[in-house]
DRENZADO-188289 format. One line per field, with one value per residue (C-alpha): residue number from 1; residue in one letter; x, y, z. Coordinates in steps of 0.1 Angstrom, whole numbers, plus 5000, padded with zeros to 4 digits. Example, Ala and Ser with C-alpha at 12.3 -4.5 7.8 and 13.67 -1.06 7.14 Angstrom:
<atoms>
i <- [1_2]
aa <- [a_s]
east <- [5123_5137]
north <- [4955_4989]
up <- [5078_5071]
</atoms>
This chain:
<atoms>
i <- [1_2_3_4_5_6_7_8_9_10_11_12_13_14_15_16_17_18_19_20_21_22_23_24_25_26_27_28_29_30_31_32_33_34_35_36_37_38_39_40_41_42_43_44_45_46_47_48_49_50_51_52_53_54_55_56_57_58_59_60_61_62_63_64_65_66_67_68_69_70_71_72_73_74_75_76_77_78_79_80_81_82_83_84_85_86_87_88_89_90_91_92_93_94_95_96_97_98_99_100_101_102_103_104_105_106_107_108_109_110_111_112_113_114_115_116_117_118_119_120_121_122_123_124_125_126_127_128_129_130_131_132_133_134_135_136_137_138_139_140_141_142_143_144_145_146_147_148_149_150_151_152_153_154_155_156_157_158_159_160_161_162_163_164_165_166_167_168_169_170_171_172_173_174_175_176_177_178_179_180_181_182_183_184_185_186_187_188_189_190_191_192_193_194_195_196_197_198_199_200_201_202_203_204_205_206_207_208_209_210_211_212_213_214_215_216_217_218_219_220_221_222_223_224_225_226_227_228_229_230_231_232_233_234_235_236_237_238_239_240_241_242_243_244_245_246_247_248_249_250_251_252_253_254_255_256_257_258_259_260_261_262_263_264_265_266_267_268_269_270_271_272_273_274_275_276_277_278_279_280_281_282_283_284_285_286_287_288_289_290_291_292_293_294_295_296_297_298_299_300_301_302_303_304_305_306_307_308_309_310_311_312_313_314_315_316_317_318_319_320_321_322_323_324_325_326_327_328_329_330_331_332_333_334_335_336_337_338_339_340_341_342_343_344_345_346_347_348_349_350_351_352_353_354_355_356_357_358_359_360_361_362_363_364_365_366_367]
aa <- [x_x_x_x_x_x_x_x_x_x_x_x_x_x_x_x_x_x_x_x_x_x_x_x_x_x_x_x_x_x_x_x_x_x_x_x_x_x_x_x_x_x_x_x_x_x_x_x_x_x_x_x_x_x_x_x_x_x_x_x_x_x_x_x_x_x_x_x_x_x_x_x_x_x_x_x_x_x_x_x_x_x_x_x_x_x_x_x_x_x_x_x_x_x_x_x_x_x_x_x_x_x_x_x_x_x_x_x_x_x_x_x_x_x_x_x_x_x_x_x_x_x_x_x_x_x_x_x_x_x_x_x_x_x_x_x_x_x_x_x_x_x_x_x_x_x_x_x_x_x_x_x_x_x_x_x_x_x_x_x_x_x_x_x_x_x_x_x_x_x_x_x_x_x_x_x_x_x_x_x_x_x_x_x_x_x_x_x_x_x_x_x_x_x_x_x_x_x_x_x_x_x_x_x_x_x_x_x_x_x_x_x_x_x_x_x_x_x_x_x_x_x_x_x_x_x_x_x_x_x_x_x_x_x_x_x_x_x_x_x_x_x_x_x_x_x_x_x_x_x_x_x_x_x_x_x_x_x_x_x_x_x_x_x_x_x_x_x_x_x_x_x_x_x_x_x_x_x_x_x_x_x_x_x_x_x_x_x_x_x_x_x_x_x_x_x_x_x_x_x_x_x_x_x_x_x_x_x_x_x_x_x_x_x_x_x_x_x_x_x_x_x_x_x_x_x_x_x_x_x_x_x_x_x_x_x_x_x_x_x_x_x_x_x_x_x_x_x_x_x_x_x_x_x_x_x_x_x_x_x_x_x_x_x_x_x_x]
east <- [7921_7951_7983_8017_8042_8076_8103_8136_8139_8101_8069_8036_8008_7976_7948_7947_7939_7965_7965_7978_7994_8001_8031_8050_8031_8044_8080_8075_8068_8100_8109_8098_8069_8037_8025_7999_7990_7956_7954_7923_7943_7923_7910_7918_7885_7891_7853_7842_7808_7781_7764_7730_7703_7671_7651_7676_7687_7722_7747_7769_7801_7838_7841_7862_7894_7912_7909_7919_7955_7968_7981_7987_8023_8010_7994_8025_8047_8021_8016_8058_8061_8032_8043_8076_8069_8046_8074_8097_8071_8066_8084_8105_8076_8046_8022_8000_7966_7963_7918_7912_7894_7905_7911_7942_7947_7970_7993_7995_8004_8032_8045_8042_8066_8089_8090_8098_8073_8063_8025_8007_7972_7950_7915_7882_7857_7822_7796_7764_7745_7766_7755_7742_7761_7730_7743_7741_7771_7797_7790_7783_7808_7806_7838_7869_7903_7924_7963_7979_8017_8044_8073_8101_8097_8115_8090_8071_8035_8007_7978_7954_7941_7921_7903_7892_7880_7860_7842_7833_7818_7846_7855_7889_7889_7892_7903_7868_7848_7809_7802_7773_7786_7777_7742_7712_7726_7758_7762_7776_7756_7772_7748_7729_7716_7742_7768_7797_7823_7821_7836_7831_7840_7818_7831_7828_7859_7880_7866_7876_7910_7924_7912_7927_7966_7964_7968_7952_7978_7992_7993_7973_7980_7957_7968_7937_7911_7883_7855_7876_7862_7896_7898_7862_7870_7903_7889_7862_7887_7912_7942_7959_7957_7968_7954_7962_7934_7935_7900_7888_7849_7864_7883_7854_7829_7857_7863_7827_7822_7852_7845_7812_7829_7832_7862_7855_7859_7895_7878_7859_7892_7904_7906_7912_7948_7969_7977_8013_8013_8006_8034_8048_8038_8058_8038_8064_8058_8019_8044_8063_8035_8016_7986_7991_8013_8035_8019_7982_7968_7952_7928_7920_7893_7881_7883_7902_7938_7952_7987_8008_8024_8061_8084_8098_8067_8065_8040_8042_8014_8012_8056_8057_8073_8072_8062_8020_8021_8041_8025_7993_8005_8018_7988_7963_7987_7988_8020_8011_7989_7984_7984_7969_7935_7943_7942_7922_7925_7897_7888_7855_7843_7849_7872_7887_7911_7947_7945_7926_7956_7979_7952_7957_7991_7993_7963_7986_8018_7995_7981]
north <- [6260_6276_6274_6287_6306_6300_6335_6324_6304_6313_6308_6329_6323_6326_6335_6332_6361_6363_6376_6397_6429_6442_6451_6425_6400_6421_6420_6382_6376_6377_6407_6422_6393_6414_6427_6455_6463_6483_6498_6508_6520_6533_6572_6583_6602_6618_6615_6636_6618_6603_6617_6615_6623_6644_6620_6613_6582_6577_6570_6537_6559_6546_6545_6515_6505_6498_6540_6553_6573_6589_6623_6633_6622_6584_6577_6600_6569_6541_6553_6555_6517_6504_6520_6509_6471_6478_6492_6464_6437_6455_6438_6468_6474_6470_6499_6504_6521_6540_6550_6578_6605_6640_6635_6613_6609_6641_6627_6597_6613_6630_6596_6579_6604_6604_6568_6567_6559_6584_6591_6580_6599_6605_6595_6608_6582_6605_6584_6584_6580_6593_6598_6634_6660_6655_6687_6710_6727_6713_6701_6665_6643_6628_6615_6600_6599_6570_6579_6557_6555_6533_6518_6544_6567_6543_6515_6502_6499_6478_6502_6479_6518_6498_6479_6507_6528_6496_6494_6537_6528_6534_6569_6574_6569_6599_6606_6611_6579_6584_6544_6537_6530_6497_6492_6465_6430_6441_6456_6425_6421_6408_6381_6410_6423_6454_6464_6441_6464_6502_6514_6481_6494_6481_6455_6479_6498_6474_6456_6488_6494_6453_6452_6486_6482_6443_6412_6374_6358_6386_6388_6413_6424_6442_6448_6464_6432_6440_6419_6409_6429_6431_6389_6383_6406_6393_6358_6363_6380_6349_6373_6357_6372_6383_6395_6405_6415_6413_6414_6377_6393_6403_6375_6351_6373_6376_6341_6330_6356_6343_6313_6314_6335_6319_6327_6337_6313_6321_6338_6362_6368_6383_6425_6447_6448_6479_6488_6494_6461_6445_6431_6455_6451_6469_6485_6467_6433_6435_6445_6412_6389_6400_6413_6446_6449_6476_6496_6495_6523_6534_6559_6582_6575_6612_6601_6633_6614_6588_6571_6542_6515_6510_6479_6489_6494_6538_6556_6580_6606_6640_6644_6632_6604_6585_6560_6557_6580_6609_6608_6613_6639_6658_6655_6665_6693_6678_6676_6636_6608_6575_6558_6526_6542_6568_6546_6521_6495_6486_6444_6433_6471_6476_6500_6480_6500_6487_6481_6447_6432_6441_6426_6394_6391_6396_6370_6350_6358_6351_6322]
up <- [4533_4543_4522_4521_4497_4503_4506_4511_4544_4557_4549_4545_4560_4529_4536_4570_4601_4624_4662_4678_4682_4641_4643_4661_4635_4604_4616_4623_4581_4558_4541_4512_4506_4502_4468_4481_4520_4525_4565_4574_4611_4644_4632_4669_4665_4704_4715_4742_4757_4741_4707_4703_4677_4677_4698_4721_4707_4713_4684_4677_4674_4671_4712_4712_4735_4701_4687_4723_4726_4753_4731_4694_4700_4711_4680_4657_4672_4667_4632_4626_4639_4618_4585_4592_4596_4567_4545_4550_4540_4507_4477_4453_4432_4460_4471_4501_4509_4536_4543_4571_4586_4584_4622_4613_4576_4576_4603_4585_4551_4568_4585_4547_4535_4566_4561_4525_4508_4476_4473_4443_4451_4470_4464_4484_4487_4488_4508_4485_4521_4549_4589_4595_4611_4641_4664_4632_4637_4610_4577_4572_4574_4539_4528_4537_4520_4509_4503_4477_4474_4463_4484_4468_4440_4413_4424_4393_4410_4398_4377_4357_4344_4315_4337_4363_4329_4318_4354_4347_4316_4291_4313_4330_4369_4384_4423_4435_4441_4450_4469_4495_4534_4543_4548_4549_4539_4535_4570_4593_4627_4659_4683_4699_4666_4667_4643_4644_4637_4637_4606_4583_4548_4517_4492_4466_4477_4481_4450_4431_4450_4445_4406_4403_4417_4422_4399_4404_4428_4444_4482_4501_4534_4558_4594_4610_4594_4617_4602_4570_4541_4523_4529_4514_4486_4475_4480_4451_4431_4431_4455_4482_4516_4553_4580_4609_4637_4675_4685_4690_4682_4649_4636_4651_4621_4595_4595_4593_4566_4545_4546_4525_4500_4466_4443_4410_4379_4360_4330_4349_4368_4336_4333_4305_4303_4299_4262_4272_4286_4256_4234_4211_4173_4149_4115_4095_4114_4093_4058_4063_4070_4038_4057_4043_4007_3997_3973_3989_4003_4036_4047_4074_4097_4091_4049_4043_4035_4023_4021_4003_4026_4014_4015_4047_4073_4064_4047_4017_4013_3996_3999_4037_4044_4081_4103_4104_4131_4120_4083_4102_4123_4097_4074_4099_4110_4145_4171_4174_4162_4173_4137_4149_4152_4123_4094_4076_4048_4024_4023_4003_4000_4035_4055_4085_4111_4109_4145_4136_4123_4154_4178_4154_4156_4194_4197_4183_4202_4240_4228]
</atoms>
């Protein structure tokens, strides 16, 4: 079911594909309305003839009206208008994706920063199972490259970076991202039993991009939908869409596809926040409350140290005085130390991390 957030005097469309040429439908929606935009635009791959493989069997390559342009300098201006449209929709603190080949993506980098915008990344997505190089005389073709960037350099961008560790086991997300092509269920089919749309990108990518720089409730915009993945995957992750596709073939599967897509429950909508987006919880805050007294002593995780807490939230250990953190730092001869993981307090026999009371208190202050 469609439904609309109000900006100012207009209206947006949710969750709804829209017709049409893109950029005349992005300069129809009010201004700066749009959280994140992902483009997956044509590559302009310039085909020369068929491709075919060892036995002859020709290849389903990107031959389609829609990736055609006349010159370099065509698609230079078709890129410029798009991004521009783009830009406008963006509120002050959104962000846009940008996925290509290397036979566009550099053009298109160069048009970002023309435009404005101020590049965040880049990230390579390495296909785990890419297409063969079949003529043997290039490498394989095994990655593309996504360009992430914010609307202006000041622009305070989403980054949920605690909850892209969490989904690499604990590790922090780096710029290379090894994720299959779309194959075997996945892999939407048209009537004839043929690939519905030529360079259909998985649900893990986009799963990984809107958890990673989008929150429940935002508004995603993609203005080259084909056959809807960004749609079906903000769906299930309870984000609020637009898209924008010309191709009747393509909006007849993306709908269809969409609409069998289940949202996930609220809790499981939850990610790992960002630690500096949690309220701030002074050492002294734990003084006042009587969780910790003044006079009682606390340890180093390592067991080598140890330190009084004093009236006013500091520390006192072997003459250095400070804040948790800089008595740690100086005792371990360190230039920093985060003190909220450094030291423990002893309850029933057993060494707890100070940490444990913080994470009470700001329990306390969400709920």
């Amino acid at each position: 079911m469609t439904k609309t957030k109000t900006q100012g005097a207009a209206a947006l469309p949710l969750n709804t594909i829209l017709d049409g040429d893109c950029i005349k439908r992005m300069n129809s929606l009010p201004e700066a309305s749009i959280d994140l935009i992902f483009a997956d635009p044509p590559y302009n791959l310039q085909l020369k003839g068929e491709l075919h493989r060892p036995d002859n069997s020709q290849v389903d390559a990107v031959d389609d009206h829609w990736d055609q342009f006349s010159s370099f300098a065509a698609y230079d201006t078709f890129t410029r208008e798009w991004l521009k449209a783009a830009r406008r929709l963006l509120k002050p603190d959104g962000a846009i994706w940008v996925i290509g080949s290397y036979h566009n993506i550099f053009r298109v980098g160069a048009a970002l920063q023309d435009a404005g915008y101020w590049i965040l990344n880049d990230v390579v997505w390495r296909k785990s199972n890419p297409m063969p190089n079949f003529r043997g005389k290039r490498f394989t073709n095994a990655h593309e490259t996504m360009i992430w960037a914010s609307k202006s350099e000041g622009g305070k961008y989403t980054f949920n970076y605690e909850a892209l560790k969490a989904l690499n086991e604990g590790i922090q997300m780096r710029s290379d991202w090894v994720l299959p092509i779309c194959t075997g269920h996945e892999r939407l089919k048209d009537d004839k039993g043929d690939k519905a749309h030529p360079t259909q990108k998985p649900e893990s990518l986009l799963h990984r991009v809107l958890v990673g720089s989008t929150n429940p409730g935002d508004v995603v915009l993609d203005p080259f939908f084909g056959t809807g993945t960004t749609g079906a995957v903000a769906k299930m992750l309870g984000r609020d869409f637009i898209g924008i596709e010309r191709e009747p073939a393509y909006r007849a599967v993306a709908e269809k596809r969409i609409a069998k897509v289940r949202k996930f429950d609220r809790e499981a909508l939850q990610v790992s926040a960002s630690k500096r987006a949690e309220p701030r919880v002074p050492f002294g805050q734990l003084v006042e409350r009587g969780m910790l007294r003044p006079g009682e002593e606390l340890y180093s995780m390592n067991k080598r140290f140890k330190a009084k807490v004093r009236a006013d939230g500091t520390l006192i250990g072997s003459d250095v005085k400070g804040s948790i953190h800089q008595v740690g730092a100086a005792l371990e001869g360190a230039p920093s130390c985060n003190g909220w993981t450094y030291w423990c307090f002893k309850r029933d026999g057993k060494t707890v991390p100070i940490d444990v009371l913080r994470q009470q208190i700001r329990s306390e202050m969400q709920g």
